[in-house]
C-alpha positions as CSV (number, residue, x, y, z in Angstrom):
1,X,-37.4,-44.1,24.4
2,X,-37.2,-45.6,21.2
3,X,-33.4,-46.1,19.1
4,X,-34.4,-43.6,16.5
5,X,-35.2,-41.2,19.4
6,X,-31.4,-41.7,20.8
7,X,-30.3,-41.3,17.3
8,X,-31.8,-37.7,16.4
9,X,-30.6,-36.3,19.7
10,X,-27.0,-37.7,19.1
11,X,-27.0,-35.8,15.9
12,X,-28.2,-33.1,17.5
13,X,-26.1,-33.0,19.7
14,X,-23.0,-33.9,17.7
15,X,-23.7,-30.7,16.0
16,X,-23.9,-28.7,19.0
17,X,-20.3,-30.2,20.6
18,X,-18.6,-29.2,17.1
19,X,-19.5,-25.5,18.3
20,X,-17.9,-26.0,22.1
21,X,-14.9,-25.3,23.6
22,X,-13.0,-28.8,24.0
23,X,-12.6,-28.6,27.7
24,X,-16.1,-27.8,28.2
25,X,-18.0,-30.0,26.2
26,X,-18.6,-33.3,27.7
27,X,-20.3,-31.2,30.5
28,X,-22.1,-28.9,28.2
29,X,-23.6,-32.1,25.9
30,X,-24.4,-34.0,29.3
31,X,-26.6,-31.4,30.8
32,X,-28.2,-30.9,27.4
33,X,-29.1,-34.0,27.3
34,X,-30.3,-34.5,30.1
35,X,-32.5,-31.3,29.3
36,X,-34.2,-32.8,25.8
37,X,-34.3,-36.0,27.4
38,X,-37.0,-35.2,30.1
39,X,-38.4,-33.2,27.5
40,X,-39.2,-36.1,25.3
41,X,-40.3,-38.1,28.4
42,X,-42.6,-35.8,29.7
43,X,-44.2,-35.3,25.6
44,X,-44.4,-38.8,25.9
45,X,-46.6,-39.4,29.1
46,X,-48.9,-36.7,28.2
47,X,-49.5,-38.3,24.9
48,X,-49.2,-41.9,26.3
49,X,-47.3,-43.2,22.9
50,X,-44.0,-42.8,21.6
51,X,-43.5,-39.3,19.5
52,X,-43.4,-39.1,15.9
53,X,-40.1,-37.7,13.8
54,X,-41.9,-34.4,13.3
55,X,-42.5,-34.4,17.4
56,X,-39.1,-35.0,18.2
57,X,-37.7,-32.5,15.9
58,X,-40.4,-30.0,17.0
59,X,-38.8,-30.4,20.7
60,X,-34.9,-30.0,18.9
61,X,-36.3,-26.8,17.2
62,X,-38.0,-25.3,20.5
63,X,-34.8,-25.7,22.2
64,X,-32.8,-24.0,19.5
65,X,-30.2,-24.2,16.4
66,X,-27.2,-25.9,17.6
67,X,-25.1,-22.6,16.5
68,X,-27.8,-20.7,18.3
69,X,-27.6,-23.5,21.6
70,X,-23.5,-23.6,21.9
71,X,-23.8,-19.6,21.3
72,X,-25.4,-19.4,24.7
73,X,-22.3,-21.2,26.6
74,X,-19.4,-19.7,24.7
75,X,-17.8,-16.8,26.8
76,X,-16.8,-13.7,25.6
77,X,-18.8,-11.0,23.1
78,X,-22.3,-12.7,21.0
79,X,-21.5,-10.7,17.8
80,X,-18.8,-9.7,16.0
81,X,-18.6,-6.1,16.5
82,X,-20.9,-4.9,19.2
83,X,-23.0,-1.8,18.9
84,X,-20.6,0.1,20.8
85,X,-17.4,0.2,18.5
86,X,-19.9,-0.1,15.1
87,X,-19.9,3.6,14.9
88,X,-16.5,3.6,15.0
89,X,-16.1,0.4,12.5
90,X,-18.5,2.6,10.4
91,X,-16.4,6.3,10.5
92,X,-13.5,4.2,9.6
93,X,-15.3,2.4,6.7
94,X,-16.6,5.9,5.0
95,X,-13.4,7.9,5.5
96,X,-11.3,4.7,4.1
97,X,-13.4,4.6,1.0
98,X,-13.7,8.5,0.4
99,X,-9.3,7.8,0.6
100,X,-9.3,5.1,-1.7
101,X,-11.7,7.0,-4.1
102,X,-9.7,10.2,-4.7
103,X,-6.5,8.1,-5.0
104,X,-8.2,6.0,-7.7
105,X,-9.3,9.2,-9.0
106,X,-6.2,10.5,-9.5
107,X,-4.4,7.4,-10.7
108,X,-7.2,7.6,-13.9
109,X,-6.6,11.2,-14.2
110,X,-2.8,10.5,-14.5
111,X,-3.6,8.1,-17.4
112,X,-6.1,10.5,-19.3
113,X,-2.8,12.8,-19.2
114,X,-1.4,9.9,-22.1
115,X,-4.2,10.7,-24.2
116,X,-6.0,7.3,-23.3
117,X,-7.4,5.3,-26.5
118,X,-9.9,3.4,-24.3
119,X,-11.5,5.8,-21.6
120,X,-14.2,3.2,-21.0
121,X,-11.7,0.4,-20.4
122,X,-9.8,2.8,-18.0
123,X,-13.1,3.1,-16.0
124,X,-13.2,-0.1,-15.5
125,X,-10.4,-0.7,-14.3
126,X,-10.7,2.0,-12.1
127,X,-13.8,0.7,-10.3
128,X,-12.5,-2.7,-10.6
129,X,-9.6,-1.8,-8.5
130,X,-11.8,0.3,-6.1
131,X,-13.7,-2.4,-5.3
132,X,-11.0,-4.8,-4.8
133,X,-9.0,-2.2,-1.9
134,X,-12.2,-1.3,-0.8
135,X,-13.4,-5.3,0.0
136,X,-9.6,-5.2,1.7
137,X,-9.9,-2.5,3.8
138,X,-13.2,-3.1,5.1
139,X,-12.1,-6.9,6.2
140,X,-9.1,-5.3,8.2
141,X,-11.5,-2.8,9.9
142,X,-13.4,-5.8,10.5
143,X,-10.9,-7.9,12.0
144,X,-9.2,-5.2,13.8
145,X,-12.9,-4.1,15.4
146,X,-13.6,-8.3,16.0
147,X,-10.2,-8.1,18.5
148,X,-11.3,-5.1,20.0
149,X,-14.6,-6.8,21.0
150,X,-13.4,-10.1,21.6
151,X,-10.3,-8.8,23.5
152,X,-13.0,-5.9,25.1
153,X,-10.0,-3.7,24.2
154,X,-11.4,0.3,24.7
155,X,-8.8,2.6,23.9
156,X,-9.2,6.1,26.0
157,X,-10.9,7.9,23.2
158,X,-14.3,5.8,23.0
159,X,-15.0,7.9,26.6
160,X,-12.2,10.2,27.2
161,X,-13.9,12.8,24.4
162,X,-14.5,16.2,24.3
163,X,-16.6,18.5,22.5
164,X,-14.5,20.1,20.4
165,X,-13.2,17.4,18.9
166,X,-15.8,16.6,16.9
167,X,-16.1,18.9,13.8
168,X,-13.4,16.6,11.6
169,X,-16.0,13.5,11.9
170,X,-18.0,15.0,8.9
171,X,-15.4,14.4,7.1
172,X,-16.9,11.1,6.4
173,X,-20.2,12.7,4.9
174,X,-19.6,14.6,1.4
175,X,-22.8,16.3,1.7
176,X,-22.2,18.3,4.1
177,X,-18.6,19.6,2.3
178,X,-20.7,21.9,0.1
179,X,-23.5,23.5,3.4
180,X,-20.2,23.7,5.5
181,X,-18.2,25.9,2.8
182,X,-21.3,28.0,2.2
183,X,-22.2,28.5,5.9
184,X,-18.1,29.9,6.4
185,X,-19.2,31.7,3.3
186,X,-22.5,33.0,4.8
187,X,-20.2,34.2,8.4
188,X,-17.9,35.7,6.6
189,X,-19.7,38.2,4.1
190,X,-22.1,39.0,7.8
191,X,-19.2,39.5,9.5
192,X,-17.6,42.2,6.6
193,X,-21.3,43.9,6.4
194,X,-21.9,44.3,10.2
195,X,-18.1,45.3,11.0
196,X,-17.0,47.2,7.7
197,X,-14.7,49.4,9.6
198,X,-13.4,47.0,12.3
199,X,-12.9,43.5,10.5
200,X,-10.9,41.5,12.6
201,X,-9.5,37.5,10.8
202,X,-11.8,35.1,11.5
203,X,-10.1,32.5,13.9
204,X,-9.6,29.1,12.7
205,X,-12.0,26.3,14.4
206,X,-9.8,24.0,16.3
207,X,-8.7,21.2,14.6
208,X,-10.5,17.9,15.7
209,X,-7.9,16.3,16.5
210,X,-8.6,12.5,17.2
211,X,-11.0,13.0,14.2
212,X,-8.1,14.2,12.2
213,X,-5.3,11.6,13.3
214,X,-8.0,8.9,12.5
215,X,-7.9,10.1,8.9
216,X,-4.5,10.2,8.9
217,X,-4.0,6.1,10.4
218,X,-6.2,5.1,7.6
219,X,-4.7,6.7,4.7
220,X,-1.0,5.9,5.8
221,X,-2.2,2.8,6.5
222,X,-3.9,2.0,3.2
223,X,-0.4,3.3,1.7
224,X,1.4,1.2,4.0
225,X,-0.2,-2.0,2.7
226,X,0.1,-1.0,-0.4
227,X,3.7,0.1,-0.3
228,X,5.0,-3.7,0.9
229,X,2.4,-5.1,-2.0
230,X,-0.7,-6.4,0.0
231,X,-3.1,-3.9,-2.1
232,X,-2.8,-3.7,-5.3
233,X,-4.5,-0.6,-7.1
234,X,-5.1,-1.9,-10.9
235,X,-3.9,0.6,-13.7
236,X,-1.4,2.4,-11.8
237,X,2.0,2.8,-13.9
238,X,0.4,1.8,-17.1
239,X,-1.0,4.2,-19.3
240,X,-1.8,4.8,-23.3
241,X,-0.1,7.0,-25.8
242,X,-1.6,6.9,-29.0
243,X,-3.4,3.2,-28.5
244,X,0.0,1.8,-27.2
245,X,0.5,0.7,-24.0
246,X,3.0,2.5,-21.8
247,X,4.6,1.4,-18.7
248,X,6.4,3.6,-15.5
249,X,9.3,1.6,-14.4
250,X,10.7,2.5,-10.7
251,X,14.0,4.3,-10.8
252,X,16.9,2.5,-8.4
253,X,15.8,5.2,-5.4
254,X,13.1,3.5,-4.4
255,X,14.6,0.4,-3.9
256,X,17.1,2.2,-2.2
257,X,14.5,4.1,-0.3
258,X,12.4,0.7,0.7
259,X,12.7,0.7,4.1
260,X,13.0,4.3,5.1
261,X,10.1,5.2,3.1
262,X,8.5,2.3,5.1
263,X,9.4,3.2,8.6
264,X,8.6,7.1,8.0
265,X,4.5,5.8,7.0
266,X,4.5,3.5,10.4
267,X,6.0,6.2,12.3
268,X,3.5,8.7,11.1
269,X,0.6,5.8,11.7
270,X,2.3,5.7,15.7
271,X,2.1,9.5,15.8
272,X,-1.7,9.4,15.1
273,X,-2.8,5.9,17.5
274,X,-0.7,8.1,20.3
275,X,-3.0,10.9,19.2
276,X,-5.7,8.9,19.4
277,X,-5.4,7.6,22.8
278,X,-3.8,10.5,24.3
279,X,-5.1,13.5,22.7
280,X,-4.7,15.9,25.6
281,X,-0.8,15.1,26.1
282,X,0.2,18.0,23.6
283,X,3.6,18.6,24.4
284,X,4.4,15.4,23.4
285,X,2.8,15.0,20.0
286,X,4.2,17.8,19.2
287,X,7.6,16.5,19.6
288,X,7.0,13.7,18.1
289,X,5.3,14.9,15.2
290,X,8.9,17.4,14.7
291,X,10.5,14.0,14.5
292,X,8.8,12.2,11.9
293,X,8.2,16.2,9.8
294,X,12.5,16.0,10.4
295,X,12.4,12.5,8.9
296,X,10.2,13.3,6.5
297,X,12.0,16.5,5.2
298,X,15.4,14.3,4.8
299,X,13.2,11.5,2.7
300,X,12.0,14.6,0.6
301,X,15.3,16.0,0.0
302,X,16.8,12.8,-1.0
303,X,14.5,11.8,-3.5
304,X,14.4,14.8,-5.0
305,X,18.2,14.8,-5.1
306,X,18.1,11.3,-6.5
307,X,17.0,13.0,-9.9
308,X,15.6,10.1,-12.1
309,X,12.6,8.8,-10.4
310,X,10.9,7.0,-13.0
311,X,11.2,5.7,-16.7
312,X,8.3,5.6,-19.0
313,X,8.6,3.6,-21.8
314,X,6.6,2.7,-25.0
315,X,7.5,-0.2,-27.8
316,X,11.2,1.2,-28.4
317,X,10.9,4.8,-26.9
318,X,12.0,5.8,-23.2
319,X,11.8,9.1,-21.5
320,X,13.0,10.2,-18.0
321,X,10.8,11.6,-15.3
322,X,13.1,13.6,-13.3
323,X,13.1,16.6,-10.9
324,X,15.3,19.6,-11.3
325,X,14.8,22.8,-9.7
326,X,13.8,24.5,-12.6
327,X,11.2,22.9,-13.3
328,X,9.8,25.0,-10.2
329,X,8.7,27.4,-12.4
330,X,5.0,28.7,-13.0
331,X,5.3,29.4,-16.8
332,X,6.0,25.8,-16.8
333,X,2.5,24.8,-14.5
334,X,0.7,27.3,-17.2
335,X,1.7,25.4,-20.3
336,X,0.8,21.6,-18.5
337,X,-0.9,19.2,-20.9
338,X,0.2,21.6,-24.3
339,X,3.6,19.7,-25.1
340,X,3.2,16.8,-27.2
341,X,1.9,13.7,-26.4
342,X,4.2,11.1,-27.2
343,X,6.7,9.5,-24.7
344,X,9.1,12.7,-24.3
345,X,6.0,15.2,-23.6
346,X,4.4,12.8,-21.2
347,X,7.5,12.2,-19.4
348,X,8.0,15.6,-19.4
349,X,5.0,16.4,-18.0
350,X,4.9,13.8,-15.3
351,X,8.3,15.4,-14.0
352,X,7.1,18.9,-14.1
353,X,4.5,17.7,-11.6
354,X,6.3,15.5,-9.2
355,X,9.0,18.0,-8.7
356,X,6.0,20.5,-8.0
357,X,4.6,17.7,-5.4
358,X,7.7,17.4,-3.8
359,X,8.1,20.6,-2.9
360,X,4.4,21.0,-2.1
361,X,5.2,18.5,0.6
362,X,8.5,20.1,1.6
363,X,6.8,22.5,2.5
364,X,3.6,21.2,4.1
365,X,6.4,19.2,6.2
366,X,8.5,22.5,7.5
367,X,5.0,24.4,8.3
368,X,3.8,21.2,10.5
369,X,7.2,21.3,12.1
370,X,7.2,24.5,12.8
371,X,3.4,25.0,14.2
372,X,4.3,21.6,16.3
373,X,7.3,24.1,17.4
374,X,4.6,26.6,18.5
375,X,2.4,24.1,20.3
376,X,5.2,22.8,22.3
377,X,6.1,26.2,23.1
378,X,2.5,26.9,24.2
379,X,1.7,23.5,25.8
């Protein structure tokens, strides 16, 4: 055995240690050396000569990369996120991205309403920012599935399942939005021909719903993040009148509203991982999705009480965006985008449709409090 010899396995070695648990190594290295060792030795009485470099580090190489080596004695999972949660991973990915497309959508949209000077440069932006949540959200699916696996954390729903939970997971394929309408289409239109005299309302599928409280944790999370400033979404609040740039400043209630606004998205994020994991228990999702519909309702009402929600402002001109009751008028929806288009008419605008949202959600909030009334009646 020759010094040079000693000195390619040390290295090899070396790099193989790096890879190791501390407490393990000196055990680890000693019986891997012991291993190439007799492997040299034994190359080296068949050939009856001391081996070449290219003979040594053909024995190294059969044995294996040192990340590929110390792999075989750490404990715990060999890849990152094992074959059994990557579908998962993978649902989460495509209905993430589907989110953070229609709310980049709509944040161009809103700045189009301005009249933009630059509708390529908006694009851009667009996309740009697109990418940029879309890079985020896949790392924290990532890291969240990598704990899973490393942790082997399986909540109840990878195998307590049933069938008719399912539908919602196409969700997270766009092609099949368009067959899907057409086929309700196609049963409806069979069902008036055959049963002209006798139609009866078609009953609803049952809502998948592990499918649909995933949905819900990723959006409300991705609002979440963005709501205490890790994800930013480029472009939103700024817009152009005329080729000038103008800006939406936060009215005082939001500051106000910080923390509330906070705890009502994480509550609504707890309300769908209890789903998850305990879809069956309905009694008790039900009362816990009146609670946060309650909280909801009272964040609702007091930001629409608040009155000035915004301020949009242009070089020297300002303009209030503000709800009033009547601006819940539909002569007002039928006339959108024909005021003028300076900072007045925008702002205008703008406060004719979040006091329309507002109330969209009121609403949406007392119908899912009172069907959760209904399910907790029924059990």
């Amino acid at each position: 055995m020759t010094d040079k010899t000693e000195d390619m396995i040390d290295r090899y070695l070396e790099a193989v240690a790096a890879q190791l648990p501390v407490e393990e190594r000196d055990d680890i290295i000693a019986e891997l050396k012991d291993l190439i060792l007799s492997r040299v030795e034994a190359r080296e009485e068949e050939t009856g000569r001391s081996l070449t470099d290219d003979e040594r580090e053909a024995i190294l190489k059969a044995i294996g990369h040192p990340l590929v080596v110390a792999a075989r004695y750490r404990k715990g999972p060999d890849s990152l996120i094992g074959p059994e949660l990557f579908p998962y991973w993978l649902y989460g990915a495509k209905a993430g991205l589907l989110i953070l497309g229609a709310v980049f959508a709509l944040g161009l949209v809103i700045r189009l309403i301005g009249g933009s000077a630059n509708f390529g440069q908006d694009i851009a932006q667009a996309f740009h920012g697109f990418f940029g949540a879309g890079l985020t959200l896949i790392g924290s699916l990532t890291v969240a599935g990598a704990v899973m696996e490393h942790y082997a954390i399986r909540p109840k729903w990878l195998t307590d399942w049933r069938v008719k939970d399912l539908g919602a997971f196409g969700l997270s394929d766009p092609s099949t939005w368009g067959m899907a309408a057409k086929s309700a289409g196609e049963r409806m239109q069979a069902q008036a021909s055959t049963k002209p005299l006798r139609v009866r309302p078609l009953r609803m599928r049952q809502t998948n719903v592990v499918g649909d409280a995933a949905f819900t944790f990723i959006a409300t999370g991705m609002f979440a993040l963005w709501w205490v400033g890790a994800v930013h979404f480029p472009g939103i609040g700024v817009m152009a009148l005329d080729g000038e740039t103008a800006r939406l400043s936060p009215a005082p209630i939001w500051t106000v509203l910080f923390v509330p606004i906070l705890a009502y998205a994480l509550a609504q994020m707890g309300v769908a991982i209890f789903t998850v994991l305990q879809p069956q228990a309905v009694r008790m999702r039900a009362v816990l999705t009146i609670l946060v519909a309650g909280f909801g309702l009272w964040l609702t009402w007091t930001i629409f009480q608040a009155g000035d929600w915004f301020i949009l402002s242009a070089g020297t001109d300002s303009a209030r965006i503000a709800g009033d009751l009547a601006l819940l008028d539909f002569d007002l929806v039928r006339t959108l985008g024909d005021g003028p288009r300076d900072v007045a008419g925008i702002a205008s605008t703008l406060s004719i449709v979040g006091t329309w949202v507002l109330a969209f959600m009121g609403l949406s909030l007392v119908w899912s409090a009172v069907t959760s009334l209904g399910r907790l009646a029924r059990g």
